[in-house]
C-alpha positions, -999 to 999 in steps of 0.1 A, spaced: 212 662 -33 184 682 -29 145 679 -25 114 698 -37 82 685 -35 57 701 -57 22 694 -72 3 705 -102 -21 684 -117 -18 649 -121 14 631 -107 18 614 -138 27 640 -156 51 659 -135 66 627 -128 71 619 -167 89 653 -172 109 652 -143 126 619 -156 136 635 -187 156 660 -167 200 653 -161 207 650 -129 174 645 -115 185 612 -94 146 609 -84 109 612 -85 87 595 -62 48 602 -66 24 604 -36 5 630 -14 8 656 14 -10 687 27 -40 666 37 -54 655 67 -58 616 65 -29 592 78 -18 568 51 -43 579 24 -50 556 -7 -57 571 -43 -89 562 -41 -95 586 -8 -74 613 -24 -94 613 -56 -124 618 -36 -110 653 -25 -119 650 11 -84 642 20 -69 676 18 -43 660 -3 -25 667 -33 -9 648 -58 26 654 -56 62 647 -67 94 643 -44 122 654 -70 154 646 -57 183 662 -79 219 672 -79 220 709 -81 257 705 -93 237 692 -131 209 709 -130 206 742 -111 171 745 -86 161 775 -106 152 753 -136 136 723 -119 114 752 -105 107 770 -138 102 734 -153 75 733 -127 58 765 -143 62 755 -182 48 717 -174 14 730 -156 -9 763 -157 -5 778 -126 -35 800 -131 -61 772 -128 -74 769 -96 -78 734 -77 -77 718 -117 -54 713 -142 -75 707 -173 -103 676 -170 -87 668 -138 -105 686 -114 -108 692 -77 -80 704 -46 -60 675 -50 -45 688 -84 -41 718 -68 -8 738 -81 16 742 -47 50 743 -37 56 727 -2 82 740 11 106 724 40 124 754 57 126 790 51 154 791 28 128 772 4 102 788 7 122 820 -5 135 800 -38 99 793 -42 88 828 -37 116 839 -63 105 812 -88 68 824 -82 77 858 -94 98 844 -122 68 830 -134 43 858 -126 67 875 -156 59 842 -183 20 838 -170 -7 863 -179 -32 867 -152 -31 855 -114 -10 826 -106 -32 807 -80 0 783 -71 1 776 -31 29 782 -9 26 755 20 49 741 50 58 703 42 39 682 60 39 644 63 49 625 29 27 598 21 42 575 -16 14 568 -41 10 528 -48 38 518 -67 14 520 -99 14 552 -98 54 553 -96 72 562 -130 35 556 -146 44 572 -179 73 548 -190 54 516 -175 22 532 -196 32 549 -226 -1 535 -251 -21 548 -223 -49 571 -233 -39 601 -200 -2 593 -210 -5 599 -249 -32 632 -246 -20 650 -215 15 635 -203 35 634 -239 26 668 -246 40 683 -209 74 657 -216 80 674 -254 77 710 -242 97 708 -216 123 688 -241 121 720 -266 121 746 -242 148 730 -213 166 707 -242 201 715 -226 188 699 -196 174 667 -212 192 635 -205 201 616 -241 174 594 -252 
């Protein structure tokens, strides 16, 4: 199994699509690359924290290969928005990639470029060390399917889940 933790917007939603996915064993939602032990949601929304909401994606590269979780990461999100990803704005839906050795940073440097080819204009998407992991509150864990009525869910989150359907379908676990 392997791990990437990433973040590009809201949780929600990268959580959501990350489900979807075969072989994806995992998705846990919470924050890192901040500087407050044990932050709440309610500290991270403030954007004082220095966190960002993130997803742990734990997956069996024998299913589905790394390169496509990480190209997943740059059809779900717009890389090129800085600190926002529509309404939701401030550093803590920050697009980055934290990465835990060297080896991964260099995937994420290669998937970086892969994208720089799809995007136009400047991808603003971080490259940072993992530091400590911090889970959301459970609410926030597999929020889409516990929440699917919900007004985020059906204008911002079902949108992300169908393109990545259409564009990754091979990849999509049967409904």
């Amino acid at each position: 199994m392997r791990t990437f933790v990433l973040a590009g917007g809201c949780f929600w939603c990268l959580d959501a699509v990350y489900r979807t996915l075969k072989g994806v064993h995992d998705v846990v939602s919470g924050y890192t690359g901040g500087d407050l032990a044990n932050p709440s949601y309610e500290a991270v929304c403030t954007g004082q924290t220095g966190h960002a909401e993130a997803v742990k994606v734990v997956f069996d590269e024998a299913v589905i290969p790394a390169e496509v979780i990480l190209d997943v990461f740059f059809t779900l999100h717009d890389p090129r928005q800085l600190n926002r990803q529509g309404n939701d704005v401030g550093t803590q839906y920050r697009s980055a990639m934290f990465y835990a050795d060297a080896a991964q940073k260099a995937e994420f440097e290669a998937a970086l470029a892969r994208a720089a080819e799809y995007w136009d204009g400047g991808i603003v998407t971080q490259l940072e060390p993992l530091g400590i992991w911090f889970d959301a509150e459970e609410y926030h864990q597999d929020f889409f399917a516990k929440n699917p009525t919900q007004g985020y869910c059906l204008a911002v989150a079902q949108p992300k889940v169908n393109k990545v359907r259409r564009s990754y379908a091979e990849f999509v676990r049967a409904s």
